[in-house]
C-alpha positions in Angstrom: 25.1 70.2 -1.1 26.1 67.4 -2.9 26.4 68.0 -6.2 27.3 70.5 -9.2 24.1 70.5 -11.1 22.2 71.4 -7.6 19.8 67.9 -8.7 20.5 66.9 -4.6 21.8 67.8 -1.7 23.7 64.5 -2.1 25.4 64.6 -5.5 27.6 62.1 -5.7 28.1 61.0 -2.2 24.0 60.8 -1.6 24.4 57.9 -4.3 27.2 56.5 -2.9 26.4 56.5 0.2 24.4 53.1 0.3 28.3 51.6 -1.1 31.0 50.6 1.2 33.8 53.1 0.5 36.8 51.9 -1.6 40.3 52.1 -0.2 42.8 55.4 -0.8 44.4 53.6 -3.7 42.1 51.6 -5.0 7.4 50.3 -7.4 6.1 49.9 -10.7 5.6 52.9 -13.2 2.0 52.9 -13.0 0.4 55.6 -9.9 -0.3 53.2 -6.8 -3.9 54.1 -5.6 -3.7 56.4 -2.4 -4.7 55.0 1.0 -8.2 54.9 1.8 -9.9 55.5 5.3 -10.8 52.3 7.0 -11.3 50.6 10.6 -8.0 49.2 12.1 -6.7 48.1 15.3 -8.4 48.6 18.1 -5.7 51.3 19.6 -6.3 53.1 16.5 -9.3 55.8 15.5 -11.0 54.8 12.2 -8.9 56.3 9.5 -5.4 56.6 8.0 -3.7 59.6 8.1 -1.7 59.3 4.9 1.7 61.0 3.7 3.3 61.1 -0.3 6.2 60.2 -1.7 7.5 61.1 -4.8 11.0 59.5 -5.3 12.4 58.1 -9.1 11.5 53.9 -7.9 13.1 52.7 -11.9 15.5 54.4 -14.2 19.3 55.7 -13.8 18.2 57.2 -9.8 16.6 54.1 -8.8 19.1 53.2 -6.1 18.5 56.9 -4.3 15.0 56.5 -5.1 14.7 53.0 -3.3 16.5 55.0 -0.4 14.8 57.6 -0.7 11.1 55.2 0.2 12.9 53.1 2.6 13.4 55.8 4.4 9.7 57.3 4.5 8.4 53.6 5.7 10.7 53.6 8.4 9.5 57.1 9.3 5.7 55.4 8.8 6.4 52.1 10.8 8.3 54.0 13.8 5.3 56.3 13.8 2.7 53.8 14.2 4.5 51.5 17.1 4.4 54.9 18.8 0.5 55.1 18.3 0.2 56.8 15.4 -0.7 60.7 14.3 -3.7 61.9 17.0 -4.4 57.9 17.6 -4.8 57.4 13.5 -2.7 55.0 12.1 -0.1 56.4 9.1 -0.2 55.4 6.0 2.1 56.0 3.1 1.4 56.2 -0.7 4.5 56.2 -3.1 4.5 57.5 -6.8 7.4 56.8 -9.6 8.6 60.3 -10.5 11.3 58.7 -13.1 13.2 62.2 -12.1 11.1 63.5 -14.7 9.3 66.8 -14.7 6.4 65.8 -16.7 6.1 62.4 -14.8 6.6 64.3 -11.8 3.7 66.8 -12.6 1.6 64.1 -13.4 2.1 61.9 -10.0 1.9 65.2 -8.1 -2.0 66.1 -9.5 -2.2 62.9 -8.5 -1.1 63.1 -5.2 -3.1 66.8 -4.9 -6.5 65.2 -5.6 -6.1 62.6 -2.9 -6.4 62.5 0.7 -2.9 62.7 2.0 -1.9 65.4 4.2 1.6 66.0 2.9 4.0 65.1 0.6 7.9 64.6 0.4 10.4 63.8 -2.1 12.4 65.0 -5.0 15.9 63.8 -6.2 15.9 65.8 -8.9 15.9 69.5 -9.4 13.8 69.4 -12.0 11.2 67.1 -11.3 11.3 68.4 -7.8 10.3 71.7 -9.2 8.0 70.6 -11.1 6.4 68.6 -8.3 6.7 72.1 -6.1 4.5 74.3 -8.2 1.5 71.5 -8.5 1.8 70.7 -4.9 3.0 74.1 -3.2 -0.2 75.9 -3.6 -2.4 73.5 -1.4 -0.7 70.2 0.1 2.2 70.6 2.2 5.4 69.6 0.5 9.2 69.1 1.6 11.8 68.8 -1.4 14.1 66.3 0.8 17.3 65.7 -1.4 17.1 68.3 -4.3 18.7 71.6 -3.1 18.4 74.0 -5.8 16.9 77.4 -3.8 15.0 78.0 -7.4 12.5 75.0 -6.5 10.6 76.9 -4.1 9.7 80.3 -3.2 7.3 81.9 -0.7 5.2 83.5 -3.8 5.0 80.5 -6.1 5.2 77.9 -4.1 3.8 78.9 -0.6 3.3 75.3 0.8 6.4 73.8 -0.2 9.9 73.8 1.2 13.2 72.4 0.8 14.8 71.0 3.8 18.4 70.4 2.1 21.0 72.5 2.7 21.6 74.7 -0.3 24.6 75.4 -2.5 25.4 78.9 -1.2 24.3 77.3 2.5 27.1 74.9 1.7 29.7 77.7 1.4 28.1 79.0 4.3 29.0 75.7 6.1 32.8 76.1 4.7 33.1 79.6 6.1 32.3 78.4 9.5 34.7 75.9 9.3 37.5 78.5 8.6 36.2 80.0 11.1 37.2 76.9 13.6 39.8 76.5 11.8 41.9 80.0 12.5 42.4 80.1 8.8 44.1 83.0 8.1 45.5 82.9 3.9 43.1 80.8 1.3 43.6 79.8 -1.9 40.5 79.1 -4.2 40.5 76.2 -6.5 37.3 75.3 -8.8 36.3 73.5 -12.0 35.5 75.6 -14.8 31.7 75.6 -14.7 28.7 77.6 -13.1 27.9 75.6 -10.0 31.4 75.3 -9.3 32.9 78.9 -9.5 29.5 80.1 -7.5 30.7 77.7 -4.4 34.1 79.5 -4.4 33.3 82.8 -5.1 30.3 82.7 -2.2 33.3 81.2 0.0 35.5 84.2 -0.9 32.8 86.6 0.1 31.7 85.1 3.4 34.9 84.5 4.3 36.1 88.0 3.8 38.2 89.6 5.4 40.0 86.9 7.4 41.2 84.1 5.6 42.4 86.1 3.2 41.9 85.3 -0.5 45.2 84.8 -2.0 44.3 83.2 -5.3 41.4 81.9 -7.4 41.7 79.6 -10.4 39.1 77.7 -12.8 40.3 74.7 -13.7 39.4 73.2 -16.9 37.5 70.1 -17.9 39.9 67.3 -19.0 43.1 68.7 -17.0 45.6 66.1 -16.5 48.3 68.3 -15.1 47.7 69.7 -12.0 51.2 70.9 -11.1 50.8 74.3 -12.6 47.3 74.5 -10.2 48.9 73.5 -7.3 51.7 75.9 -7.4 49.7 78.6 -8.4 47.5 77.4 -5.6 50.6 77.5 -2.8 51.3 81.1 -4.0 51.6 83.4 -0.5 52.0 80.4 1.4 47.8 79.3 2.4 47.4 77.8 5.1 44.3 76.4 3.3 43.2 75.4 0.1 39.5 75.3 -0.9 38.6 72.8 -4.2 34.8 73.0 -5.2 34.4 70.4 -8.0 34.0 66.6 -8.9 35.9 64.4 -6.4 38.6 63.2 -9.2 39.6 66.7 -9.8 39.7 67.3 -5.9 41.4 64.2 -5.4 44.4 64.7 -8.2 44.5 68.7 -7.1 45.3 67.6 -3.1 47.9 64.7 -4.6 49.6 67.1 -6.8 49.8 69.8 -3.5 51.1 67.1 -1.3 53.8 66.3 -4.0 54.8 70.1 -4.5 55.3 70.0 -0.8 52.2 71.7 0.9 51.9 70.4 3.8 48.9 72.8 4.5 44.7 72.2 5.1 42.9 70.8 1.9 38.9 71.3 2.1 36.6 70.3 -0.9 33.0 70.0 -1.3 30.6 67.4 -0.7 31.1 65.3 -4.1 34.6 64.7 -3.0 33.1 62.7 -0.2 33.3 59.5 -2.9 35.6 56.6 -3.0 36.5 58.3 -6.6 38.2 60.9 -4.5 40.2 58.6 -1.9 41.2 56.5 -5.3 42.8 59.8 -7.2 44.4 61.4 -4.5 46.0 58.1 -2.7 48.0 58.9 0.3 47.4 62.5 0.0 43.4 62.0 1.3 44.7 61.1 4.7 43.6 64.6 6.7 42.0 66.1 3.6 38.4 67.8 4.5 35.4 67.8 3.0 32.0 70.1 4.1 29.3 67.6 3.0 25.2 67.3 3.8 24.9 64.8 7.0 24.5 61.3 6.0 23.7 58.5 9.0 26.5 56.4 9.2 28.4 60.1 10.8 25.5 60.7 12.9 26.2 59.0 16.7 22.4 59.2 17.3 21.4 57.4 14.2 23.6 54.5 14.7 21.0 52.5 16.7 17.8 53.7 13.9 20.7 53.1 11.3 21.1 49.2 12.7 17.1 49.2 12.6 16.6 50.1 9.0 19.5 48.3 7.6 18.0 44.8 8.8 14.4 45.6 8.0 15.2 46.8 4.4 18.2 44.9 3.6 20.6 47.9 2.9 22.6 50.6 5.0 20.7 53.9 5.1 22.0 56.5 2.9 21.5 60.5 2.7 18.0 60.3 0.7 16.6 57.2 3.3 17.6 59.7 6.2 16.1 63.1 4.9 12.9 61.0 4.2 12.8 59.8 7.2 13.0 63.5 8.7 10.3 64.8 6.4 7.6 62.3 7.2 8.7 62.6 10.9 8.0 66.7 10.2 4.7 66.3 8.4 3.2 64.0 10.7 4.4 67.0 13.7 2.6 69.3 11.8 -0.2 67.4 11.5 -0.3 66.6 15.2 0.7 70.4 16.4 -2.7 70.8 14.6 -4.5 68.2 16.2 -6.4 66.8 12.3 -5.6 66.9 8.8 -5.9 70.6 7.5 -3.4 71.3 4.6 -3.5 75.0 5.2 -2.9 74.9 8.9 -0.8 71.8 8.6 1.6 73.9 6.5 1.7 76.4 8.8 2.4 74.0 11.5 5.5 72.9 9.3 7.1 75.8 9.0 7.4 76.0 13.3 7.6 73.0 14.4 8.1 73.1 17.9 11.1 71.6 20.2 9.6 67.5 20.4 10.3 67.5 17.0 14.2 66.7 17.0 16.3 65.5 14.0 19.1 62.8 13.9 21.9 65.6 13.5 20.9 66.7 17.0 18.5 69.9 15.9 15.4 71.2 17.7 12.4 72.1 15.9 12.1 73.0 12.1 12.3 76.7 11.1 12.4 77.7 7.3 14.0 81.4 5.7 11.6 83.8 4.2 12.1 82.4 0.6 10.9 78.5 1.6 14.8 76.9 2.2 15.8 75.2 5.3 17.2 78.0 8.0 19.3 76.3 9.6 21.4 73.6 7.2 22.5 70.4 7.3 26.3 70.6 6.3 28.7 68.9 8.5 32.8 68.8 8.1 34.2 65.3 7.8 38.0 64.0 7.5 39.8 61.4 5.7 41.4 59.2 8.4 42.9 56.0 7.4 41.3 56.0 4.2 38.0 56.3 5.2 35.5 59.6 6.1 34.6 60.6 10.0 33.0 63.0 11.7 35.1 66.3 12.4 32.7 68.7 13.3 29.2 68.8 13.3 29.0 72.9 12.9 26.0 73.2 15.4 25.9 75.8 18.1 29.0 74.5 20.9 31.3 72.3 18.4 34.1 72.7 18.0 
């Protein structure tokens, strides 16, 4: 779930993402005006059907932001070739939300008095909230990169959904992988903050009562000596220890392990899937694990779309271009399922999507839990293999 603060399902690695990975040692801020109906084409009906995008286009999140869009107009363009939504051409209509939940507010009543039939977006958690509760009473709404489960709720926010994986979906994700894994003793290892200790007591839990817990620590902020963490850590012999923290502290924790001699499983959470990670842990991050959202350059069946997008828009997909690209994929199903632009029946639509709707990470459909989060996750298990992060398991139904 990328990240401590919950801001995106990304954290760290959804900003990195778009960088080549270092070695193991080493818009406008002003609304643009939404599309208006109008003849085209011949193969098309009069009419755009027109989907929003709120993403932060200037400040600190720019880059994701950038992604974030890139992604949507590939969505929009592959859309079109393929005839459009009910023989209307798409359209898309993208708004600055600075990560900002004022801004956000304000580009979101902008986006509700226009004619778009859905909307997407949201890098951070709280400008993606903000976005939810003006938007998720009415227009149909997927929160694509901010994971927080807090942003939407079937009460407050009935039209709106997140489609990342949350955090306690990303302990899920980690429990399934001990699963595969035959794990059968666990140490715990965290940072000293919220975000962190919830990931690894929520891994305790589900894992309960095989692998069983052997020791949890809380490490804090500013530690330079990890020996004391890692022997603690290798009490009762694991034959896997769990970090859930920044990828520095993962990667000095698995370095000071291999150095005391563990020569057991090291798993960490998705913002050790950084080049910060492979750069403190060195030779240890050869075989180290990490349970991380699914970006494309893992996905076999987004290599060809990945080739696509990367010489149309100048840069390698990353997390945010690739959950875009899913959302307006989804609304435009709804909007088709429907057979016109409705935002009450469209958001309907969204929440069952049927089986032609099928996602880069191989899934089927779209189905959403009772309080508005994504049912069924999109957390995937990746290994550090000659200094660089592949594919291990994919956690769907039949890996293995």
């Amino acid at each position: 779930m990328k990240s401590k603060s919950w801001n995106g399902g990304a954290g760290l690695a959804g900003a990195l993402a778009v960088l080549s990975l270092a070695g193991c040692g080493g818009g406008s801020d002003a609304p643009k005006p939404s599309a208006t109906p109008k003849p085209v084409g011949a193969i098309y009906q009069p009419g755009d059907v027109s989907f929003g995008v709120l993403a932060p286009t200037t400040g600190e999140h720019e880059q994701r932001g950038r992604d974030l869009v890139d992604g949507a107009k590939a969505a929009i363009a592959e859309i079109n070739i393929r005839g459009g939504v009910n023989g209307h051409k798409a359209a898309l209509v993208t708004y600055d939300d600075g990560c900002d939940a004022k801004t956000a507010r304000e580009r979101a009543l902008a986006l509700k008095a226009s004619e778009v039939a859905g909307a997407l977006g949201g890098i951070c958690a709280g400008a993606a909230g903000a976005a939810a509760r003006t938007l998720g009473d009415d227009l149909p709404f997927l929160v694509t990169s901010a994971n927080a489960p807090s942003i939407v709720s079937a009460r407050r926010t009935p039209t709106a959904f997140l489609t990342n994986g949350t955090p306690y979906q990303s302990a899920l994700a980690t429990s399934h992988w001990l699963v595969y894994q035959r794990a059968q003793k666990l140490a715990v290892v965290t940072e000293d903050d919220r975000a962190s200790k919830f990931l690894g007591r929520q891994v305790v839990k589900l894992a309960s009562p095989v692998p069983k817990p052997l020791s949890e620590q809380a490490v804090p902020a500013g530690t330079t000596d990890w020996s004391r963490y890692a022997k603690r850590a290798m009490t009762g012999d694991p034959d896997i220890v769990y970090w859930a923290g920044s990828a520095a502290g993962g990667g000095a924790l698995v370095a000071a392990l291999r150095d005391a001699g563990y020569d057991g499983k090291f798993v960490a959470t998705a913002e050790s899937e950084s080049p910060e990670f492979l750069s403190a842990a060195g030779d240890a991050a050869d075989g180290a694990y990490v349970i991380a959202p699914a970006s494309p350059q893992y996905l076999p069946d987004a290599s060809e779309w990945a080739k696509r997008f990367e010489a149309q828009y100048k840069h390698a997909p990353g997390f945010d271009a690739l959950q875009a690209y899913e959302g307006v994929r989804a609304l435009a199903q709804a909007v088709t399922q429907t057979g016109k632009v409705d935002r009450t029946s469209n958001s309907r639509e969204l929440a069952i999507l049927d089986g032609s709707y099928k996602t880069l990470l191989g899934d089927e459909g779209l189905a959403f839990s009772p309080d508005h989060t994504i049912k069924y996750d999109n957390n995937i298990a990746l290994k550090v293999e000659d200094c660089r992060f592949v594919v291990d398991n994919t956690l769907r139904s039949g890996a293995g």
